[in-house]
C-alpha positions as a printed Julia matrix, in Angstrom:
96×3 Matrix{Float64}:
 -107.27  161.74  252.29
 -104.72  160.35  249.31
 -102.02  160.94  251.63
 -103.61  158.63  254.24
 -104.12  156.21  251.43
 -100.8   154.23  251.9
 -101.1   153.61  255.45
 -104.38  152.75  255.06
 -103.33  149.88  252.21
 -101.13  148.72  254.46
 -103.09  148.8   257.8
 -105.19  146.58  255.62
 -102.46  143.88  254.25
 -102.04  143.45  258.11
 -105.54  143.2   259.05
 -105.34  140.49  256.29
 -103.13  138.83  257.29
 -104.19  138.27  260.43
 -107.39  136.99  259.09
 -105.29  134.31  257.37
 -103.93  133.35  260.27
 -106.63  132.99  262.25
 -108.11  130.47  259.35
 -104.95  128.4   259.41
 -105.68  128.35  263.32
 -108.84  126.67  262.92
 -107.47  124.11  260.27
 -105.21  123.27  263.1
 -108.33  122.65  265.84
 -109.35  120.46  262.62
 -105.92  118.71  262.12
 -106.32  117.96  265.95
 -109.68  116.62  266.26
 -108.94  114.11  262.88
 -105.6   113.19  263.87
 -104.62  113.74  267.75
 -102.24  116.0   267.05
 -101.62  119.32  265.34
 -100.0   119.89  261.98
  -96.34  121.77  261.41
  -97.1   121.74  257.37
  -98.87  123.69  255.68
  -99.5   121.62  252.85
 -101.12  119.0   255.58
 -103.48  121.82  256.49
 -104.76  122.63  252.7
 -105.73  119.09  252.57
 -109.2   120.44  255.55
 -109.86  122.91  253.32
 -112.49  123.03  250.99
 -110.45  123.81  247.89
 -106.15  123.07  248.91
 -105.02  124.64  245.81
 -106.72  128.33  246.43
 -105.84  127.75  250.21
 -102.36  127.68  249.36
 -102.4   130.7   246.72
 -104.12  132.47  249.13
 -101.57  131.82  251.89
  -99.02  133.42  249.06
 -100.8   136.59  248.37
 -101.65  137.32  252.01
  -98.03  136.54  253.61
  -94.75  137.8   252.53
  -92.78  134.92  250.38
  -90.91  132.53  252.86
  -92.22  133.82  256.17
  -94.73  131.36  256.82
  -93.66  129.7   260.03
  -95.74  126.53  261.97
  -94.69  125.56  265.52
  -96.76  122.34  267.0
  -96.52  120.73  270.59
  -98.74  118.39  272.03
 -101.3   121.28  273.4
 -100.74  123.89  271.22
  -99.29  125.66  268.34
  -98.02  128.59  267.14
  -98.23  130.04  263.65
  -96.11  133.11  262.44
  -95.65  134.87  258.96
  -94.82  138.62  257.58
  -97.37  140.9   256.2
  -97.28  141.81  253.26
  -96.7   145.53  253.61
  -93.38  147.21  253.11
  -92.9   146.85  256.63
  -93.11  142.78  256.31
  -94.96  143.72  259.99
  -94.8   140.65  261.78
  -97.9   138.5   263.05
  -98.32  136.02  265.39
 -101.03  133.55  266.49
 -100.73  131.13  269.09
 -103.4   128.03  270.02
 -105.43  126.57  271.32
């Protein structure tokens, strides 16, 4: 079983991750219902959330430094970022 343990660490940093996403996907389904539109910045976002700061620290530790990436159009977005495995295994979550 310990040699299963690494994949298994990082299966989970990507299972993570995607749960971030999906949380910055209904910030933007927020963004959109207060403001027409949705949001390309992040820092926009942390302001729906109930605590910004630990939003944004959280965004660090689940996504690999720099990869955080927010597309918006008028009916939809698209929000991408690296894991934070050794594999930086991409994920991807587009809206609505």
């Amino acid at each position: 079983w310990r040699a299963r343990l690494p994949a298994y660490r990082a299966d989970s940093l990507v299972r993570y991750a995607r749960v971030g996403l999906a949380e910055i996907g209904r910030l933007e389904k927020a963004h959109l219902e207060r403001h027409g539109r949705y949001s390309e910045s992040l820092d926009e976002l942390a302001t729906l959330s109930s605590d910004p700061k630990q939003f944004l620290t959280d965004c660090g530790l689940l996504f690999a430094k720099g990869s955080l990436k927010l597309s918006a159009w008028g009916d939809g977005f698209a929000i991408r970022a690296a894991a934070r495995d050794k594999r930086r295994t991409a994920v991807e979550l587009n809206g609505p």
